[in-house]
VOPAGU-2260 file (C-alpha; in pm, 1 decimal, decimal comma):
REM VOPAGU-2260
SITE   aa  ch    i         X         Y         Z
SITE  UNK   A    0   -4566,8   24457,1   23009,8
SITE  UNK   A    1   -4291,4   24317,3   23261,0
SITE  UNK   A    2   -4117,2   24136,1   22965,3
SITE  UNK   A    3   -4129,3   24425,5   22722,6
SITE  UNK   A    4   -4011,5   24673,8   23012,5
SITE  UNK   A    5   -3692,1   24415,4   23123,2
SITE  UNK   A    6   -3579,6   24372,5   22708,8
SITE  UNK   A    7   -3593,3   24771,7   22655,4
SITE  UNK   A    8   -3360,4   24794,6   22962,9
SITE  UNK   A    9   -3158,8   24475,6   22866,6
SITE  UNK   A   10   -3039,0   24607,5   22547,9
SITE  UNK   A   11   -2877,5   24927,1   22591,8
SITE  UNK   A   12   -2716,3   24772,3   22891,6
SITE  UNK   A   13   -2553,0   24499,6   22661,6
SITE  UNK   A   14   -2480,3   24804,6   22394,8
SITE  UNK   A   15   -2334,1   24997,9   22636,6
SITE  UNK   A   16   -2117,1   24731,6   22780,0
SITE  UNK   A   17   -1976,2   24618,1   22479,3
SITE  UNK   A   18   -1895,9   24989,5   22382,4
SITE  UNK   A   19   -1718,5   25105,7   22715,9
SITE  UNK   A   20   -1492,8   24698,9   22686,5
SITE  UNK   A   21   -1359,3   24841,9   22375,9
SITE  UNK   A   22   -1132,8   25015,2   22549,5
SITE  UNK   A   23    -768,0   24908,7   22385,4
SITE  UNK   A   24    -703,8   24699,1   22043,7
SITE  UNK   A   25    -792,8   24335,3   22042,0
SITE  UNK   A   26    -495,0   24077,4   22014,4
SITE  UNK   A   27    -548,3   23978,9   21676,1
SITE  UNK   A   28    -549,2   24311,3   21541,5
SITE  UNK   A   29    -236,3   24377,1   21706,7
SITE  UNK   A   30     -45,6   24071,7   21698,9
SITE  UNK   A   31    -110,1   24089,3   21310,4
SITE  UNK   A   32      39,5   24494,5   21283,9
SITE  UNK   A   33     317,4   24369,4   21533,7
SITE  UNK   A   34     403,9   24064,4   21278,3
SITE  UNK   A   35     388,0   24288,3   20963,3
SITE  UNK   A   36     615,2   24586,2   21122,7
SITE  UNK   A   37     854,1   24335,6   21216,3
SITE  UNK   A   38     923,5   24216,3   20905,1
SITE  UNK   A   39    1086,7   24537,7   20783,3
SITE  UNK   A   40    1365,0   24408,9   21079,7
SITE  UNK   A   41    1497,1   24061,4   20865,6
SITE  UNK   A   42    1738,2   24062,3   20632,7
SITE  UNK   A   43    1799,4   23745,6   20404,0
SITE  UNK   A   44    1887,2   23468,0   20648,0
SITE  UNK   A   45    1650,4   23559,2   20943,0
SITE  UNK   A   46    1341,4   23490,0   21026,9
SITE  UNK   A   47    1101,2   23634,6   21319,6
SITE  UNK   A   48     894,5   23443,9   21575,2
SITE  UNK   A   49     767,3   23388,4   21940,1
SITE  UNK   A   50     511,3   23717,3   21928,6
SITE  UNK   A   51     391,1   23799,3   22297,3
SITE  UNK   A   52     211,1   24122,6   22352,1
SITE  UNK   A   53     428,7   24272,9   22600,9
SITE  UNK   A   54     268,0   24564,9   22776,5
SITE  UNK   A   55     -46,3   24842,3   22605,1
SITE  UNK   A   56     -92,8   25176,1   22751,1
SITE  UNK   A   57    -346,9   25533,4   22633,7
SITE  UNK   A   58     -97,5   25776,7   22485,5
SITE  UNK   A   59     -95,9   26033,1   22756,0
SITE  UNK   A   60    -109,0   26296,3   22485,6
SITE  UNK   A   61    -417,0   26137,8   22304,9
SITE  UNK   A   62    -690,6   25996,1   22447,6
SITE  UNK   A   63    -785,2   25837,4   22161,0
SITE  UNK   A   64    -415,2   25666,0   22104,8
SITE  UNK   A   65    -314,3   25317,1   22179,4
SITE  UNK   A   66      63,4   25193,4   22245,4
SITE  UNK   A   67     128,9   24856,9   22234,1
SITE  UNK   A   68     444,9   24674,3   22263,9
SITE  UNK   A   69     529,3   24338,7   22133,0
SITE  UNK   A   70     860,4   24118,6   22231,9
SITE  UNK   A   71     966,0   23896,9   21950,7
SITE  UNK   A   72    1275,3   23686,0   21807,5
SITE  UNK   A   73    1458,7   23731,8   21552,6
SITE  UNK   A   74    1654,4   23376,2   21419,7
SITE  UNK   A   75    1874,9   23278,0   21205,7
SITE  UNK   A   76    1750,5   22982,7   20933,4
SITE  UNK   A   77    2123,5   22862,9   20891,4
SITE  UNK   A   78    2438,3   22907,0   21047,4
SITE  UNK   A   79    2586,9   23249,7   21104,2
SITE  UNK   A   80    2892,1   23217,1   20837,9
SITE  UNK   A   81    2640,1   23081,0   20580,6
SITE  UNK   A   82    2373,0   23325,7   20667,0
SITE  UNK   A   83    2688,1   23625,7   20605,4
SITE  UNK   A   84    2793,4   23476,2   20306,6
SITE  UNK   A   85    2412,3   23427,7   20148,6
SITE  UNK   A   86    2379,3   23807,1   20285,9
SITE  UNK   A   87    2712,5   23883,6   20091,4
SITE  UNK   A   88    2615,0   23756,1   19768,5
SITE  UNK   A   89    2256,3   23913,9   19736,3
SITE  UNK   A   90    2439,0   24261,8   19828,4
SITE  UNK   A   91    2671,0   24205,1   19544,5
SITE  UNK   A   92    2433,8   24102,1   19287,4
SITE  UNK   A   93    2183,8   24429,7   19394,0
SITE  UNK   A   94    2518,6   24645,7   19353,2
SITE  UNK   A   95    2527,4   24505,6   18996,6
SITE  UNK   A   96    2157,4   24560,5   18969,6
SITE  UNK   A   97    2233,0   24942,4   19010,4
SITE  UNK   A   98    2480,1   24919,4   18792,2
SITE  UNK   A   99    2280,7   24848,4   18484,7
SITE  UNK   A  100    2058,2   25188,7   18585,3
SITE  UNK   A  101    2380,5   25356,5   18761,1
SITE  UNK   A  102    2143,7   25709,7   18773,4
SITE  UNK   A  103    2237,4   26033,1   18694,1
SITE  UNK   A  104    2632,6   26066,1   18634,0
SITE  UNK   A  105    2635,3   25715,3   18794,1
SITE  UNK   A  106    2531,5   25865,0   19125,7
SITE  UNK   A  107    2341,4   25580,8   19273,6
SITE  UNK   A  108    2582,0   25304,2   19173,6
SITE  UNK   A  109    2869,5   25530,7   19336,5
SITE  UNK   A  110    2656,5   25588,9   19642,2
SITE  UNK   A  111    2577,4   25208,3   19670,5
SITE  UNK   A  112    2941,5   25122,8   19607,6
SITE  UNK   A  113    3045,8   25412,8   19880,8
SITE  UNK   A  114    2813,7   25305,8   20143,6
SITE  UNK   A  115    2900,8   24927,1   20126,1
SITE  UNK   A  116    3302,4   25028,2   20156,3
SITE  UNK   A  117    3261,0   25259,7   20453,9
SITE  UNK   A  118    3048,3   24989,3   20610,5
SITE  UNK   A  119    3348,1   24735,5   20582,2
SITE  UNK   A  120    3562,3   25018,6   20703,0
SITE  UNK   A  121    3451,6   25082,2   20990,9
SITE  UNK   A  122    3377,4   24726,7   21060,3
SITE  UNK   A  123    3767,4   24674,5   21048,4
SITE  UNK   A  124    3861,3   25011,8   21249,3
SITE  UNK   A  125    3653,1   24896,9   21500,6
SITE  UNK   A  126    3864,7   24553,9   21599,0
SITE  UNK   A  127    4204,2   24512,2   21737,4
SITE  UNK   A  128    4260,4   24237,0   21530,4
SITE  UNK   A  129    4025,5   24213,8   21297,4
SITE  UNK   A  130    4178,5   23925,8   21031,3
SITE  UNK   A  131    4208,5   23683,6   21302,3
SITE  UNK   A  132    3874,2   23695,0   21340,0
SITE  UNK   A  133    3792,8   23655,9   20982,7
SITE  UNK   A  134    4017,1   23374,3   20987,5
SITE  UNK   A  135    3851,3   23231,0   21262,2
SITE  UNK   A  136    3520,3   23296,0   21116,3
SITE  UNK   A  137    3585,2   23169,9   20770,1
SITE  UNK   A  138    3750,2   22864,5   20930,8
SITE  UNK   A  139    3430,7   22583,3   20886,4
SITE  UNK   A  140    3270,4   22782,1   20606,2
SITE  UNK   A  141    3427,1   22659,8   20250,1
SITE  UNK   A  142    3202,0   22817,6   20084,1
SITE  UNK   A  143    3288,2   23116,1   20290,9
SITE  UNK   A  144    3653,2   23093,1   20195,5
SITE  UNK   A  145    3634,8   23053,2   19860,4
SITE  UNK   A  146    3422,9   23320,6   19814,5
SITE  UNK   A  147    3642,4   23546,1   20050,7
SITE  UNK   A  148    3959,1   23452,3   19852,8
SITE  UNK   A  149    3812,3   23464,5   19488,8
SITE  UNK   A  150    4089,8   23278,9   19325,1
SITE  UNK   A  151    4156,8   23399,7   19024,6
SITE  UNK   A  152    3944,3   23622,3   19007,9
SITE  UNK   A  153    4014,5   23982,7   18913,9
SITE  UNK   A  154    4160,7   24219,0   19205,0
SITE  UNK   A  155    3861,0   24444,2   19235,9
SITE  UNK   A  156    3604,9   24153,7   19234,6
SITE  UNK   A  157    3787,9   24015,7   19517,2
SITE  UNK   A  158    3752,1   24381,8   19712,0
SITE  UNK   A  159    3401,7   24429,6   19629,5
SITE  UNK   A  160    3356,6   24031,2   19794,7
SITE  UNK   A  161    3522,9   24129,2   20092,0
SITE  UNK   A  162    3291,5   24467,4   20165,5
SITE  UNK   A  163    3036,4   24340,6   20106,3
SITE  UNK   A  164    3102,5   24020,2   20337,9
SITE  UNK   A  165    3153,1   24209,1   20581,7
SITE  UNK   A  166    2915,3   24482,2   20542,2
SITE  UNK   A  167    2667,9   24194,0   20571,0
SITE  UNK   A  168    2865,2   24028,0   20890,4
SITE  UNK   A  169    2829,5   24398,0   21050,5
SITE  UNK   A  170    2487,6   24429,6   20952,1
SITE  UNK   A  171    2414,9   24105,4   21165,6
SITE  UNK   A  172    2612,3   24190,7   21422,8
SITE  UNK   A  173    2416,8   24542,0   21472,7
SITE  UNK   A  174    2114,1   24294,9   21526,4
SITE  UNK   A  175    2254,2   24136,5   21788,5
SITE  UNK   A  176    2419,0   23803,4   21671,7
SITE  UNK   A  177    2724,4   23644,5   21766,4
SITE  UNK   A  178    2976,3   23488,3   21529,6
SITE  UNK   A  179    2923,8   23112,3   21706,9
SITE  UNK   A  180    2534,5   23105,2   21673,9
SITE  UNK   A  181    2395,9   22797,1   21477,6
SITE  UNK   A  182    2102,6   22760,9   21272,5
SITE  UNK   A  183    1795,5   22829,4   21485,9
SITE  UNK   A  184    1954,3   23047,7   21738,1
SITE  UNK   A  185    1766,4   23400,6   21800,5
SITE  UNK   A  186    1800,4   23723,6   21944,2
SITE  UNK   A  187    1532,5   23925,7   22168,9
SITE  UNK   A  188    1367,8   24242,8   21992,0
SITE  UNK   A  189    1092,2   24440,4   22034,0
SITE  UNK   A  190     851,3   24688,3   21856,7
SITE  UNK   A  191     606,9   24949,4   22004,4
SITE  UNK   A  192     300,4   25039,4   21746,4
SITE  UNK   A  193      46,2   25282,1   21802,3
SITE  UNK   A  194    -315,6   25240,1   21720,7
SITE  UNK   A  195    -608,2   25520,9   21660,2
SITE  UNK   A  196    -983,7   25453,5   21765,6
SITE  UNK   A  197   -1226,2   25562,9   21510,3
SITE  UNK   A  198   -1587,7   25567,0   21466,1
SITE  UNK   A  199   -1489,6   25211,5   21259,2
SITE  UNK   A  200   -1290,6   25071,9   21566,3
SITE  UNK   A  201    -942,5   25046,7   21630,6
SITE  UNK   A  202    -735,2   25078,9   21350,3
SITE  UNK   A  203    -336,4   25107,6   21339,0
SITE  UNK   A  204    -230,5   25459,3   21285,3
C-alpha cells in the first residue's frame, strides 16, 4: 500500500514540475526563429553568425508572450569593394529582370529605375567629397574600375553602373560596414522575436 500511495503522489509532482519549468521558450526553438529572421538582414555578399541569446523577458502586456533577444554578426564573405561590386551587378541584372515585365505603363521598371537613382543621390549629397572617395575605393578593385568606367560602353549603361554601385555601397554602409573591411570582417546586430504559449507549447508568434 506504501508503494502504491508514494507513485500516485510521485507523478503529479513530476507533471506538475515539468509544466510550471516551461516557463519561457527553449534555446533551440529560439535560436532556430532568431537564425531564420535574420536572414531577411543579408544581402548578396554577407553572411550571419555567432548567435547568443541575449536577454528573454514576459511581455508585460501578455502574460502569455515571450520576448527574446538574440545578438548576432553580420560578415562579409569577400572584401568590401568586391562584395559592392557583386551587390552592383545582381541589382542591375534584377532592373533588367523588370524590364522584360516593366508592369502597367512601365510603372514598376520606372519605380525600380527611380528608387536606385535617388539612392545614389543621396549617397553623393551626403559627402563633401564624394569622388575622392570613389577613387579611393575603386583604387585595388580592377574589377571595380572597369566596371565603374564601362569603356565603351554606351552613356546610359555607364549611369545605370554607377547607381547602382553605389546604391549597393550605401546599402552596406546603412548596415554598418566600413569601406577598409576585408573578407571575414563583421558587424554587431541584433533581433528581438516574440513567442506565444499555446496549449501545443511555445510557438513563435
Amino acid at each position: 500500500m506504501k508503494r502504491i500511495i508514494f507513485c500516485l503522489l510521485f507523478i503529479p509532482t513530476v507533471s506538475f514540475g515539468g509544466w510550471f519549468g516551461d516557463s519561457k521558450p527553449p534555446d533551440a526553438l529560439t535560436l532556430k526563429a532568431a537564425t531564420e529572421s535574420a536572414q531577411q538582414d543579408v544581402v548578396l555578399g554577407t553572411e550571419t553568425r555567432a548567435f547568443k541569446r541575449d536577454n528573454g523577458w514576459v511581455d508585460p502586456n501578455s502574460a502569455n508572450r515571450y520576448l527574446v533577444r538574440y545578438a548576432y554578426e553580420i560578415a562579409l564573405t569577400d572584401d568590401m569593394p568586391q562584395v559592392v561590386l557583386n551587390l552592383a551587378k545582381d541589382t542591375e541584372a534584377q532592373l533588367q529582370e523588370i524590364k522584360k515585365n516593366p508592369g502597367f505603363m512601365g510603372v514598376d521598371s520606372l519605380n525600380a529605375t527611380l528608387s536606385i537613382s535617388n539612392a545614389a543621390s543621396n549617397w553623393i549629397n551626403g559627402q563633401e567629397k564624394p569622388m575622392d572617395r570613389v577613387n579611393t575605393f575603386l583604387s585595388n578593385c580592377a574589377e571595380c574600375i572597369a566596371y565603374w568606367n564601362n569603356d565603351g560602353g554606351e552613356e546610359e549603361a555607364t549611369t545605370r553602373h554607377r547607381n547602382v554601385f553605389m546604391a549597393s555601397w550605401s546599402t552596406l554602409e546603412s548596415m554598418g560596414f566600413k569601406d577598409n573591411m576585408k573578407k571575414g570582417d563583421g558587424v554587431p546586430w541584433h533581433s528581438t522575436i516574440s513567442f506565444m504559449k499555446t496549449e501545443n507549447g511555445w510557438e513563435r508568434n
